[in-house]
SETIMAR-484426 format. One record per residue (C-alpha): residue number from 1; residue in three letters; x negated, z, y negated. Coordinates in steps of 0.1 Angstrom, whole numbers. Each point is the difference from the previous one (the first is absolute). Last residue first. Example, Ala and Ser with C-alpha at 12.3 -4.5 7.8 and 13.67 -1.06 7.14 Angstrom:
SETIMAR-484426
<2 'Ser' <-137 71 11>>
<1 'Ala' <14 7 34>>
This chain:
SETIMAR-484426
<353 'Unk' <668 -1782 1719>>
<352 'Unk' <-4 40 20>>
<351 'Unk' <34 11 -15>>
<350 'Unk' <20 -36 2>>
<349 'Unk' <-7 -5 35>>
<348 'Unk' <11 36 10>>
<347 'Unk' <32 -5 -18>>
<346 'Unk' <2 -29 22>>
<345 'Unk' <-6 22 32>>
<344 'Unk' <18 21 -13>>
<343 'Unk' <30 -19 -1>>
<342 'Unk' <1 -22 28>>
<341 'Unk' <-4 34 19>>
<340 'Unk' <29 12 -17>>
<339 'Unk' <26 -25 12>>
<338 'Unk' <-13 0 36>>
<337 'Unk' <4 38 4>>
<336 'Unk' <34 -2 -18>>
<335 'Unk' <11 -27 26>>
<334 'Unk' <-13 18 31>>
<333 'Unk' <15 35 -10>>
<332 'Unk' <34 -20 -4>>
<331 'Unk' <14 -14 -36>>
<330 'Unk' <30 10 -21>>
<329 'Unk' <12 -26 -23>>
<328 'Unk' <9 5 -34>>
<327 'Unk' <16 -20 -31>>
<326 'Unk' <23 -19 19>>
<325 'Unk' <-10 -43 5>>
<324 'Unk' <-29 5 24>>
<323 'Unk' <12 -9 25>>
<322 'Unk' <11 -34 -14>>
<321 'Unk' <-32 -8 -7>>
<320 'Unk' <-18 -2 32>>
<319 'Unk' <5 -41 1>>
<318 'Unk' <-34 -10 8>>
<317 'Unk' <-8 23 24>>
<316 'Unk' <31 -13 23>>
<315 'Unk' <10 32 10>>
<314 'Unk' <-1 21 32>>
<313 'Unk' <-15 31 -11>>
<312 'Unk' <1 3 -33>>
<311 'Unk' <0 33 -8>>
<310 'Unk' <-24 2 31>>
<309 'Unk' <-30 -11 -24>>
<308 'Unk' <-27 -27 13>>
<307 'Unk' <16 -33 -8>>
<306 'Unk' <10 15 -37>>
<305 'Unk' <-36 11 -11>>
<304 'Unk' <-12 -35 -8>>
<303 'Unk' <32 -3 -24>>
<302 'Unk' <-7 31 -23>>
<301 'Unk' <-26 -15 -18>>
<300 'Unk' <-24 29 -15>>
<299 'Unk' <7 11 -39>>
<298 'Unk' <-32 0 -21>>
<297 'Unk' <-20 28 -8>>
<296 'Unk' <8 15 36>>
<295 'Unk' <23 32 -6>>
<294 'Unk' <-5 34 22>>
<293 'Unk' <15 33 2>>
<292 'Unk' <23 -1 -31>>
<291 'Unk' <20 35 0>>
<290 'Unk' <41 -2 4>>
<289 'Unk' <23 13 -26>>
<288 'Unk' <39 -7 11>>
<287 'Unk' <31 -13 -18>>
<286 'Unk' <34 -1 0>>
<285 'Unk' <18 -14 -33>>
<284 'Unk' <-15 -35 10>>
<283 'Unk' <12 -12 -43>>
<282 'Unk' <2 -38 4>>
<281 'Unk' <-19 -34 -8>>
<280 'Unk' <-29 12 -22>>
<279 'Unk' <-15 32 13>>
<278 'Unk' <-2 32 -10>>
<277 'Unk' <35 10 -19>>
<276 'Unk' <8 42 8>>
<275 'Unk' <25 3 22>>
<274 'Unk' <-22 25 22>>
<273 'Unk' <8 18 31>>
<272 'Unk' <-22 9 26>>
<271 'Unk' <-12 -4 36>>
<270 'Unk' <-29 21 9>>
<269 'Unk' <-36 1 -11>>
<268 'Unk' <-33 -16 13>>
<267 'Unk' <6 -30 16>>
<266 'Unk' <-30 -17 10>>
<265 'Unk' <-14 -37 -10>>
<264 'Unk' <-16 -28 9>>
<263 'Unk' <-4 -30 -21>>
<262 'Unk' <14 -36 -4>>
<261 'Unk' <9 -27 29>>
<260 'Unk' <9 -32 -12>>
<259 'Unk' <30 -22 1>>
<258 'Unk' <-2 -19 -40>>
<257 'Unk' <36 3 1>>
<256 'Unk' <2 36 15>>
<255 'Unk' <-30 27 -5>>
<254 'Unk' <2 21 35>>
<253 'Unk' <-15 31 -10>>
<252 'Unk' <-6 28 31>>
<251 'Unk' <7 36 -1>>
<250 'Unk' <-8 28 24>>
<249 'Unk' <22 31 2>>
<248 'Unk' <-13 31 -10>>
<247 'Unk' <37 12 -18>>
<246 'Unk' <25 -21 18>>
<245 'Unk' <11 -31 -5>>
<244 'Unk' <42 -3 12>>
<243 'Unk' <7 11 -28>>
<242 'Unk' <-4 -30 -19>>
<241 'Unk' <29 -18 23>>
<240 'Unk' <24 30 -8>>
<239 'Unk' <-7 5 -35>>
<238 'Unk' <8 -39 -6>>
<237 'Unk' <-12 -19 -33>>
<236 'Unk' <-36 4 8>>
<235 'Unk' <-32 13 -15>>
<234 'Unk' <-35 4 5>>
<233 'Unk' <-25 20 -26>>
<232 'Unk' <-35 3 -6>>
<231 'Unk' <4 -13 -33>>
<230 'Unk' <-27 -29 2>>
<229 'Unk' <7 -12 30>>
<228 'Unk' <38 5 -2>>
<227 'Unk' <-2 -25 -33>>
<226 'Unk' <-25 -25 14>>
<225 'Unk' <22 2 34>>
<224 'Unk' <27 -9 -24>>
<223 'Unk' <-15 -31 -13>>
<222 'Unk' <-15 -13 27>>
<221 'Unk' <36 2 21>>
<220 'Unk' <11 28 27>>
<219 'Unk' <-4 5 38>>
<218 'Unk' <-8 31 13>>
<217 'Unk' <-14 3 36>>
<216 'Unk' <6 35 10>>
<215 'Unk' <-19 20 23>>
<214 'Unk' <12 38 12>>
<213 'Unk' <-13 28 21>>
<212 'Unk' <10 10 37>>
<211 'Unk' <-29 -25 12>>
<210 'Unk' <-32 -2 -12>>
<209 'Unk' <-3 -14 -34>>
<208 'Unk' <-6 31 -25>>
<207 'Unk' <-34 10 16>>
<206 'Unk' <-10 -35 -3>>
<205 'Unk' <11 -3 -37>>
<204 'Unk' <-17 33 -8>>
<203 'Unk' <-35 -10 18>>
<202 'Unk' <4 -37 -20>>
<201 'Unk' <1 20 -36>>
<200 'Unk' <-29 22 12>>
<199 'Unk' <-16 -32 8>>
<198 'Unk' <7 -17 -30>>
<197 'Unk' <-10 31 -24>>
<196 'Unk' <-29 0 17>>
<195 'Unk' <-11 -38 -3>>
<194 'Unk' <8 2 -39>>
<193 'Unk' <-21 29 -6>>
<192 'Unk' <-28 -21 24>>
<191 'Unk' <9 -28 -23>>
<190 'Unk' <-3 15 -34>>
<189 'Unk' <-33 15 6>>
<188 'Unk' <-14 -29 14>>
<187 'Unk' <7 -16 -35>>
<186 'Unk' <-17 28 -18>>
<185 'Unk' <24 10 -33>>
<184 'Unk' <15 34 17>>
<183 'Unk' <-40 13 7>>
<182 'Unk' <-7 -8 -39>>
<181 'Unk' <28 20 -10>>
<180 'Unk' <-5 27 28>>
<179 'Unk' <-39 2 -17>>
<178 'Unk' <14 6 -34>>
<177 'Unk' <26 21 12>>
<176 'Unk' <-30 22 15>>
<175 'Unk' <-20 -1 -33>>
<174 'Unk' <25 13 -22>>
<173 'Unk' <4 29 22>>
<172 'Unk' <-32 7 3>>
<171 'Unk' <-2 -3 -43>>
<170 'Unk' <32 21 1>>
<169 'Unk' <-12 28 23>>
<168 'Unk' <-36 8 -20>>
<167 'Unk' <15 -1 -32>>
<166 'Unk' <26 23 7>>
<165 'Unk' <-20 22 22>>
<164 'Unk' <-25 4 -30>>
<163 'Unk' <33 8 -22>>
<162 'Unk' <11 24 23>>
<161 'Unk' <33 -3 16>>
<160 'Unk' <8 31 15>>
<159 'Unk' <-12 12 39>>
<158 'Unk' <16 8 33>>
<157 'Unk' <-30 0 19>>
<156 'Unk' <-9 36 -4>>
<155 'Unk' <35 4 11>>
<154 'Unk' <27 19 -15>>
<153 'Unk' <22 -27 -10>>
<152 'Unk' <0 -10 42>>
<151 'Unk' <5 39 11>>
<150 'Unk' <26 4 -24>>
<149 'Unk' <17 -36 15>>
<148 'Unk' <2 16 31>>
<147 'Unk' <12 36 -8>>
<146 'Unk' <29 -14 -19>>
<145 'Unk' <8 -25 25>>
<144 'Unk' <0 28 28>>
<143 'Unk' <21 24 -17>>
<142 'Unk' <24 -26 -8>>
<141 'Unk' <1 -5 40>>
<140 'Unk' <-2 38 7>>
<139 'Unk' <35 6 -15>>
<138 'Unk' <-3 22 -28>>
<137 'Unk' <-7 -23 -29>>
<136 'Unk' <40 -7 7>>
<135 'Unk' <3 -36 17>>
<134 'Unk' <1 -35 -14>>
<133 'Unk' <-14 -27 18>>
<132 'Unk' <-2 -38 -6>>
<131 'Unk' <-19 -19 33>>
<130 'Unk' <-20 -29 -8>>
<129 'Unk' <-5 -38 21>>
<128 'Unk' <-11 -29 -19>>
<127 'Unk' <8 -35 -3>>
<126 'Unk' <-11 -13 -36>>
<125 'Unk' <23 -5 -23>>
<124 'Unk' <8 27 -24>>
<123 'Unk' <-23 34 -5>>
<122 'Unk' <-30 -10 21>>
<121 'Unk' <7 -35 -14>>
<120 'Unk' <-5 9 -35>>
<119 'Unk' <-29 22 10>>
<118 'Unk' <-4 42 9>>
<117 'Unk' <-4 -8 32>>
<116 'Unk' <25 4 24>>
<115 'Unk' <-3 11 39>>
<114 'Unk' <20 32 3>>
<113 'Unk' <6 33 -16>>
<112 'Unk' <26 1 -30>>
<111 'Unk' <5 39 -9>>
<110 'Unk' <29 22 -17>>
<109 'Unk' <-9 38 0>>
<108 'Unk' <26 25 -8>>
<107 'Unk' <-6 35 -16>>
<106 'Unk' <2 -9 -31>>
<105 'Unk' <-1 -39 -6>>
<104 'Unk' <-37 -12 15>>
<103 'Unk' <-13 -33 6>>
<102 'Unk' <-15 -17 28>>
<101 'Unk' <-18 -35 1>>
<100 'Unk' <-22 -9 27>>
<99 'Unk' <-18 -26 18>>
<98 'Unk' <-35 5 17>>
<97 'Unk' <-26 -26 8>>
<96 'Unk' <-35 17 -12>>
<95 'Unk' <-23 -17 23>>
<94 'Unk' <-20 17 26>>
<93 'Unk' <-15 -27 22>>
<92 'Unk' <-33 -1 -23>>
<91 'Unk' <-3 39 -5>>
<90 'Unk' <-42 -2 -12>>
<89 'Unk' <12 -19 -33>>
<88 'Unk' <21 26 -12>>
<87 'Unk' <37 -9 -8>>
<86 'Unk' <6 8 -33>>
<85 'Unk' <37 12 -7>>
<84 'Unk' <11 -9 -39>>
<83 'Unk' <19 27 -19>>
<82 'Unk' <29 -3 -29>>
<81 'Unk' <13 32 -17>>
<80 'Unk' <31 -6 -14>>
<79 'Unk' <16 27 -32>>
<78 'Unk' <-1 -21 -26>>
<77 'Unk' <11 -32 18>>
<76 'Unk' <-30 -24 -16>>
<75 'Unk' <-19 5 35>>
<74 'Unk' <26 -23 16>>
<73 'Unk' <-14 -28 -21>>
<72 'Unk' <-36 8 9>>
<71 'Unk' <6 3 33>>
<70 'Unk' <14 -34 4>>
<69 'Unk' <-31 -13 -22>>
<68 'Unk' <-18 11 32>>
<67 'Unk' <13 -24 20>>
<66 'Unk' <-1 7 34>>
<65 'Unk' <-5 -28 26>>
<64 'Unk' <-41 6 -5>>
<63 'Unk' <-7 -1 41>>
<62 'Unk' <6 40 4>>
<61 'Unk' <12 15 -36>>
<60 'Unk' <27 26 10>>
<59 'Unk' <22 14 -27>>
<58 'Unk' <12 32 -5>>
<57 'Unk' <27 9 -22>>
<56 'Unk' <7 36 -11>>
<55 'Unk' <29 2 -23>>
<54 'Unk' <17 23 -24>>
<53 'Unk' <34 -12 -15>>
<52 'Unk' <-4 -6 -36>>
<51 'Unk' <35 -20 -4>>
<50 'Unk' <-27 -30 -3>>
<49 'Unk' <-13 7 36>>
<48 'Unk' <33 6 17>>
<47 'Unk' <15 -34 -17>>
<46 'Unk' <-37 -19 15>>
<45 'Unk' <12 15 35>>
<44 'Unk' <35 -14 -2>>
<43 'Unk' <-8 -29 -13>>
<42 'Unk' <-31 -13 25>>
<41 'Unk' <4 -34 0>>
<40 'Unk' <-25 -7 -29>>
<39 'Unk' <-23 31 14>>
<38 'Unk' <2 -22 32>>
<37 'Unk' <-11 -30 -15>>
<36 'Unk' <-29 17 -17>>
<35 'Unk' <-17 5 30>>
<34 'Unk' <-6 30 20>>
<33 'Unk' <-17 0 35>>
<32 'Unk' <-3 25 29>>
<31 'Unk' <28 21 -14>>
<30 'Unk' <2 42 -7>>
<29 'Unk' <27 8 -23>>
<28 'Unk' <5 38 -13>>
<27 'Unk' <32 11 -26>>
<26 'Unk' <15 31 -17>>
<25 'Unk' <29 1 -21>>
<24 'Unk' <25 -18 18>>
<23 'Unk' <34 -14 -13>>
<22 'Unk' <-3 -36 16>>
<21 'Unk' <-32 0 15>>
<20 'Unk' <6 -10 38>>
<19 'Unk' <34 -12 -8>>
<18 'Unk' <-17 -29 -20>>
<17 'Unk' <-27 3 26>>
<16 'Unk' <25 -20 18>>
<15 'Unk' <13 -26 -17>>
<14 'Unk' <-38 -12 -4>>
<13 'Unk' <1 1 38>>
<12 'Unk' <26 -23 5>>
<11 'Unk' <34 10 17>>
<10 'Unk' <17 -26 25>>
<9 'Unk' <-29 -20 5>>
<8 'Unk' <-35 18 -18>>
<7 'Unk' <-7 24 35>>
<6 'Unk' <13 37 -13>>
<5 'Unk' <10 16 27>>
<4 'Unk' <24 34 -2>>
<3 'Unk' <-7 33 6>>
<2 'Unk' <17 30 -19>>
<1 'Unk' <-6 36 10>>
């Protein structure tokens, strides 16, 4: 038997069912929600269906995710049969949440089991967590899968398209984005969205200060701050200065020349190489990705922040400049703490104005 994960990092999941379906002749899916976007990154599965592979795909229609159209597009494959599962009314906590896609080649069984939906970020982007299996339809795991989804398609809620349901679903569905679109335009809406994604932003920074894990104070001009800000990505000339940031590490933006504070940041990959030209005055082969955690609308002045930060511990606060003359400085617990409180705090300003 072969186990490996399937998580959308190192191997993605639309990779995956590639090897799931490649040379198969039987198929059965089971997913909580199907959208179009997954049939789009589905290649592997839509080249089974067109070389007439037979399929079974069952579709869950909880909260109106699925799109029926989806179906309908898989229901072209001459030999696909395409199901919805109904959840009745009187089962309220009993959702349909499963995630499967097996194929058969002989007398060896080749199954994706895990968290993705069948959706573009199901199958590319989104974080998930799916383990690939191949065994001989034998081994009691195959046996298992086949049984399970058999039980599921043979339901008396396991049910095909009718056009009454049809009808029915799409003018509820209709009706629910309608309501989310009107929900997304309220003001206070917008701000308690805006208040939660600060405050889980402000419960990872905090859990990244305390001691053992890193802070950086960076220190570049408008222009290339602009440029990192919106790509995401830091650079510097020397591998072994860069490398000294670690993967979770918190970052600071100290804007030079106009000597303000910018937005808050994690790192969220490791040190890499990449010669390709960014920004305007020189290549910075070595480069990280960090994660914005907060940014005030405007930038904050730096200079009523120097008195209280060890980094400068002993200067005249007028003349804190010439520490700052590398492109990174490391900062304590204390320091970090101080820096992102002045942050949020404005960021907090700007989200309830």
């Amino acid at each position: 038997m072969e186990l490996r994960l399937v998580d959308n990092s190192q191997k993605v999941v639309r990779d995956a069912l590639d090897d799931v379906f490649e040379g198969a002749t039987t198929g059965k899916v089971a997913v909580a929600y199907a959208r179009d976007g997954g049939l789009d990154e589905a290649s592997g599965l839509m080249r089974f269906v067109e070389g007439g592979g037979n399929l079974h795909f069952l579709a869950g229609v909880d909260f109106q995710v699925t799109d029926l159209k989806t179906l309908e597009r898989l229901s072209r494959g001459r030999a696909v049969e395409t199901r919805v599962y109904w959840r009745p009314a009187f089962e309220p906590k009993r959702n349909f949440h499963p995630k499967i896609y097996l194929a058969q080649k002989g007398d060896e069984i080749r199954a994706l089991v895990g968290s993705s939906n069948f959706t573009a970020g199901g199958m590319t982007t989104n974080v998930e967590a799916n383990l690939f299996f191949r065994a001989h339809t034998k081994e009691a795991p195959a046996q298992d899968l086949l049984r399970f989804h058999e039980e599921l398609w043979q339901s008396p809620f396991s049910v095909p398209v009718s056009p009454a349901f049809r009808d029915a679903y799409m003018r509820l569905q209709l009706r629910k984005q309608s309501i989310e679109a009107e929900l997304r335009r309220e003001q206070d809406y917008e701000r308690a969205n805006k208040s939660v994604q600060l405050a889980v932003a402000e419960a990872v920074a905090s859990f990244a200060a305390p001691e053992g894990r890193g802070a950086w104070l960076l220190v570049t001009n408008p222009e290339n701050y602009s440029l990192c800000r919106s790509a995401r990505v830091w650079g510097d000339e020397k591998l072994g200065r860069i490398s000294q940031i670690q993967l979770g590490d918190l970052l600071a933006f100290y804007v030079s020349g106009v000597m303000q504070l910018g937005m808050l940041a994690i790192v969220t990959s490791r040190v890499f190489e990449d010669r390709t030209p960014y920004w305007p005055d020189r290549v910075y082969p070595y480069r990280l990705r960090f994660l914005p955690l907060a940014e005030p609308a405007v930038f904050l002045p730096f200079k009523p922040l120097v008195p209280d930060l060890q980094l400068f511990k002993g200067m005249d606060p007028n003349k804190f400049g010439p520490a700052l003359q590398g492109s990174q400085r490391k900062l304590s617990t204390e320091d970090i703490l101080r820096i992102q409180n002045v942050i949020f705090q404005a960021a907090g300003r700007d989200d309830s104005a």
